[in-house]
N, C-alpha and C positions, 0 to 999 in steps of 0.2 A: 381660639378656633374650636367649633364642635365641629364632631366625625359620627354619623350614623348612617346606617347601612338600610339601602332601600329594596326589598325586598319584590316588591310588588313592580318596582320597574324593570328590575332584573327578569320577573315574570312576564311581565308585557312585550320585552324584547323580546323572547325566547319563542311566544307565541303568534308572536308578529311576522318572526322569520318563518317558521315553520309554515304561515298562513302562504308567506309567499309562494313558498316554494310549491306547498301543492298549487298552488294557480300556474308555476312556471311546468309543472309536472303532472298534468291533470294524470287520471288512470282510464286507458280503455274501457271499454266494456266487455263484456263476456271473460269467459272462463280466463284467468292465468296461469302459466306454468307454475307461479308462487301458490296459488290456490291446492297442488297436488302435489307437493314437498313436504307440506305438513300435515299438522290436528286434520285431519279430513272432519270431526264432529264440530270445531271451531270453525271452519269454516262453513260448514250445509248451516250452522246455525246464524251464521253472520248474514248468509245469503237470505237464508226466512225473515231472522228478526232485527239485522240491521247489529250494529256493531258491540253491543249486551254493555254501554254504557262504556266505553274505552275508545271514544272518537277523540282526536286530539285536542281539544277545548277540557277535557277531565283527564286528562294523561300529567302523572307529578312532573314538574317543573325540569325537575330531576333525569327525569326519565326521555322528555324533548330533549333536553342538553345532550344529551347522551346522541339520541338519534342525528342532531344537527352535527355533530363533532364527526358522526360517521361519511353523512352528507358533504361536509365541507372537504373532507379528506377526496371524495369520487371528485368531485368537482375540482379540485387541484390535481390531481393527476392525469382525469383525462380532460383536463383542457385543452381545444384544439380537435375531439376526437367527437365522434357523435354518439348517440344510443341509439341503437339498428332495433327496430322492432318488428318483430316476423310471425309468421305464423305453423306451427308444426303440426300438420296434418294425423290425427291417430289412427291406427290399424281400422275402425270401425267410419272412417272417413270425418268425426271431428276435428272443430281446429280450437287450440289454445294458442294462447299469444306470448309470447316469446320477448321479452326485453333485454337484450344482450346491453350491456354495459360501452362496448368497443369492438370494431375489427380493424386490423389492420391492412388497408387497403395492398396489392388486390386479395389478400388473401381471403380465405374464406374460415380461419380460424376465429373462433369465438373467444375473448378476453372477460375475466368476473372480476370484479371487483369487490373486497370484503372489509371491514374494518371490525375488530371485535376484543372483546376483555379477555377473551381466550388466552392462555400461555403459548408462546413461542414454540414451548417444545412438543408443542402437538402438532401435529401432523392434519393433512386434509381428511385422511382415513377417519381421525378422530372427530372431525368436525364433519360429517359424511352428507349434512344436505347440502355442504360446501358441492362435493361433488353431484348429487342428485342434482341441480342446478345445472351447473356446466355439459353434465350427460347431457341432459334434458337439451340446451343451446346446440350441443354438437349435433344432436339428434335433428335439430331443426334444420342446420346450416351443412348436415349430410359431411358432417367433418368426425377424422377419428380423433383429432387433435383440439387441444382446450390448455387455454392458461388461467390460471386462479391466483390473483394478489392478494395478499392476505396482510393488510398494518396490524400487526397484533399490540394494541394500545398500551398494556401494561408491561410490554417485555415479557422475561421469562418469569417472571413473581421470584428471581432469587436473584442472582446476581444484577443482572439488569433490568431493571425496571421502567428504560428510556424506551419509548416506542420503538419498536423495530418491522421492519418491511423484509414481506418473504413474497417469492414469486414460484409456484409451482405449472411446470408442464407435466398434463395428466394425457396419457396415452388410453383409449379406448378400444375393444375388440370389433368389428362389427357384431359379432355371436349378442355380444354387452348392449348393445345399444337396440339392438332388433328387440331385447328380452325385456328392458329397460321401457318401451314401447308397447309394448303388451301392458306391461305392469303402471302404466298411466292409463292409457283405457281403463283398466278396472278400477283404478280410482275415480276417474274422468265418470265412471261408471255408478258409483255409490253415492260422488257430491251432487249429481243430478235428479235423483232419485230421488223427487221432495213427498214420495209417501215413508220413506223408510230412515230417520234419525241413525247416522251410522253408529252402533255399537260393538259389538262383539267382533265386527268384520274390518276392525280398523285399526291401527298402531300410531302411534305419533313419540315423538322426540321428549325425554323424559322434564328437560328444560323448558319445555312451550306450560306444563301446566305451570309452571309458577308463575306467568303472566295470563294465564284462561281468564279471558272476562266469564265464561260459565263452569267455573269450579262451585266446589260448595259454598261461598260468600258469593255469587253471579247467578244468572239467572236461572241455568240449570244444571243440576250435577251430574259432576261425569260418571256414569256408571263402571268405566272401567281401570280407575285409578290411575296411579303414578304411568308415564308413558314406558314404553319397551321396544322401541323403534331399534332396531338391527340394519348397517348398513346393506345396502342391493348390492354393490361395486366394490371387490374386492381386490389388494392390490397381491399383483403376480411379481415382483422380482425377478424371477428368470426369462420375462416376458423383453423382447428385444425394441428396442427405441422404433419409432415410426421412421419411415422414410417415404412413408404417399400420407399425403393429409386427406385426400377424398377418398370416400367409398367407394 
């Protein structure tokens, strides 16, 4: 018997699904609530110059596997369940588009769905566009209430390293979500603005540049380094559990 390892079919698979999926998953048009979570420079530049060489066809093998493991996981959980797609009106009368994951009929709470290399014993606080997300969905669906699943794929990186599943209910202020609404406008407000490349007026997530298609090896560098993104949503303890889920 020989045994050799094929590489290239492994790849073909990997990219074959992925092709499905986007056709089972085309993406709206115009602006998305994902578009104003992050890099706001990553994205005005994706929108000018198209995707700086990181379209799924040059993305490492590596790095689909990863995406499709997340993918399959949403698709085993909410089978059965649909993706509600909505629209959230902003202070200045635009609309961004809203892709909730799940509700649970009849309710009007919004359900996210996450899967991540993250440790277990972090918190949503720590993972915070976890919650900018969910704001954003409640904001839409005029709810103060939001649930965030969270498979954290590697365990906790010490004792257990078996996947483990966390389900968090996140309570919101109306004050939070009014303020929260503001504070998308003004991004809403910057990625539009194709005379002005956001720089100095922008923050992103310190872990988004190590995947920048425009760092300094990409097409253009960022002028303002490593990110320093600080969460909006800050969590209260002494704050009492909901008991009206509408505003």
């Amino acid at each position: 018997m020989k045994l050799w390892e094929q590489p290239v079919i492994a790849e073909r698979l990997v990219r074959d699904a992925e092709e499905r999926r986007q056709k089972r998953q085309p993406r709206a048009p115009g602006i998305h609530a994902s578009d104003l979570l992050y890099c706001l420079r990553q994205r005005w530049l994706t929108r000018k110059y198209g995707l700086g060489g990181k379209e799924p066809d040059t993305l490492s093998t590596d790095t689909l596997t990863l995406f499709l493991t997340g993918h399959a996981f949403h698709a085993l959980l909410e089978e059965g369940q649909t993706e509600v797609e909505t629209q959230l009106v902003l202070p200045f009368g635009q609309s961004i588009t809203c892709t909730i994951d799940y509700l649970v009929p009849p309710d009007i709470t919004p359900w996210e769905v996450k899967s991540t290399r993250y440790s277990s014993a972090k918190t949503p606080e720590d993972i915070a566009q976890y919650i900018d997300q969910l704001g954003t969905y409640c904001l839409a669906r005029r709810s103060l209430r939001g649930y965030l699943v969270i498979l954290h794929l590697n365990g906790d990186y010490r004792e257990n390293r078996k996947p483990i599943l966390k389900v968090w209910e996140l309570n919101f202020t109306a004050d939070e979500l009014a303020g929260w609404a503001i504070e998308l406008q003004r991004r809403h407000d910057i990625l539009v603005d194709e005379s002005h490349i956001p720089d100095e007026d922008y923050e992103h997530y310190q872990w988004e540049c190590k995947y920048c298609p425009y760092g300094p090896e990409g097409t253009l560098e960022c002028p303002s380094g490593i990110g320093r993104m600080t969460p909006y949503f800050l969590v209260d303890d002494d704050m009492e559990p909901l008991e009206v889920v509408e505003l």
